[in-house]
N, C-alpha and C positions, 0 to 999 in steps of 0.2 A: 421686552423685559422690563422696560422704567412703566409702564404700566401695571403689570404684574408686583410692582412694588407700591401701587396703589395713586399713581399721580393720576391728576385728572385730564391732561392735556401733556402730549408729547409733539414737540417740533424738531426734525432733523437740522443743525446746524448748516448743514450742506444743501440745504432745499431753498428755493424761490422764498416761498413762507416764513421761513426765519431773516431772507435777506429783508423780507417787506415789512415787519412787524413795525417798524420805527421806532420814535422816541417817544415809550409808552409806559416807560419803570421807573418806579422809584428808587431801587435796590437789584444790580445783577450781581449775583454771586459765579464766580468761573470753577467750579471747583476741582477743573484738571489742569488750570493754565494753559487752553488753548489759544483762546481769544486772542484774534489779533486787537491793537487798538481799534480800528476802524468799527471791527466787529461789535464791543462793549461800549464805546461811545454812542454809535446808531440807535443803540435800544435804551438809551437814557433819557427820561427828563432832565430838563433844566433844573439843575439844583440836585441831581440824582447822584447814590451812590454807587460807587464798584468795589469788589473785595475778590482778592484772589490769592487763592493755597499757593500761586507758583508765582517766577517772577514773569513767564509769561514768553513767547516765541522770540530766541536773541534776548533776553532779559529786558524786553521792550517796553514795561512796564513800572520799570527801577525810577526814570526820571519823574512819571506818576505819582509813584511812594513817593521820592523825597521832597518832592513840590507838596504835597500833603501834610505829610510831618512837617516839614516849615513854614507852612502856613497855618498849620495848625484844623484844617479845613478838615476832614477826615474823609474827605471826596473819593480819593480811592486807599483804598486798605488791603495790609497781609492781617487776617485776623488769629491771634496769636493765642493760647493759653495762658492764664497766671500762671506762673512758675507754684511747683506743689500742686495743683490741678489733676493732675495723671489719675491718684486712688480716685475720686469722686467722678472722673470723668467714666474709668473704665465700669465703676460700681452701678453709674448710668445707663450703659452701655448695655453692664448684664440683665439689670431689672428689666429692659424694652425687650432685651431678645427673651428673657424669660419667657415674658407675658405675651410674647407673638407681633410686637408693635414694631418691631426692629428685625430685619433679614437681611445676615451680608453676603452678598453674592462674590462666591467665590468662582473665579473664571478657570484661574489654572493652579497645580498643586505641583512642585519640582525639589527634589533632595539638596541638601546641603551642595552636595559638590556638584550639581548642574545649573548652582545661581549665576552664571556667564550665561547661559541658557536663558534662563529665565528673566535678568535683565534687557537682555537683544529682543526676545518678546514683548516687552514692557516699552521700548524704545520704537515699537512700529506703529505704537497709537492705536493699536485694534484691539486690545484687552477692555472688554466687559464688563469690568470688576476687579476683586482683589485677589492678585495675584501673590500665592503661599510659601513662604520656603520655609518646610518642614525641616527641622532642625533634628531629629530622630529617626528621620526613614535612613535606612542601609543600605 
């Protein structure tokens, strides 16, 4: 699938080959919060950065952030929007899907009153993609 989205190189997290990669980035971004530490430190240069959407497996990455923000170092990061950002983000968003450069893969689609449902799916780690809760289906 992450090919079909057009990357050039796909490596399974759970493979030999990503455990061997080493400290070879300048920049990992985690952008489902799996990573444990051991895992995002491994694949960093010295002097590299981390950034991640979550706070990370047990919120393991919380003392990370704040050792950061108080030093000021930006070593690892949650990367945030400006407040107000939202219209221009989403107008972004449209123009890429318009023109073909942007495809969201949507995994699963569940009605308003199956979102118990759909969260317990969300919570096994196996989703794809973006999972929908249609707020108008009946």
């Amino acid at each position: 699938m992450v090919k079909s989205l057009g990357a050039d190189r796909v490596i399974d997290y759970a493979t030999s080959e990503f455990r061997n990669l080493g400290k070879s980035f300048d920049f990992v971004l985690d952008a489902v919060g799996k990573m444990t530490i051991l895992q995002w430190r491994r694949l960093l240069k010295p002097g590299g950065f981390f950034a991640v959407t979550d706070l990370g497996p047990w919120a393991q990455d919380v003392p990370f952030l704040l050792w950061s923000a108080i030093t000021r170092s930006g070593k690892v990061s949650v990367p945030l929007p400006r407040r107000g950002s939202a219209p221009q983000f989403v107008k972004f968003v449209k123009e890429r899907m318009e023109a073909g450069q942007f495809r969201a893969v949507v995994d699963r689609i569940y009605s308003l009153d199956a979102i118990a449902d759909a969260y317990r799916y969300v919570q096994t780690g196996q989703k794809t993609g973006i999972v929908v809760i249609d707020v108008q289906a009946g």
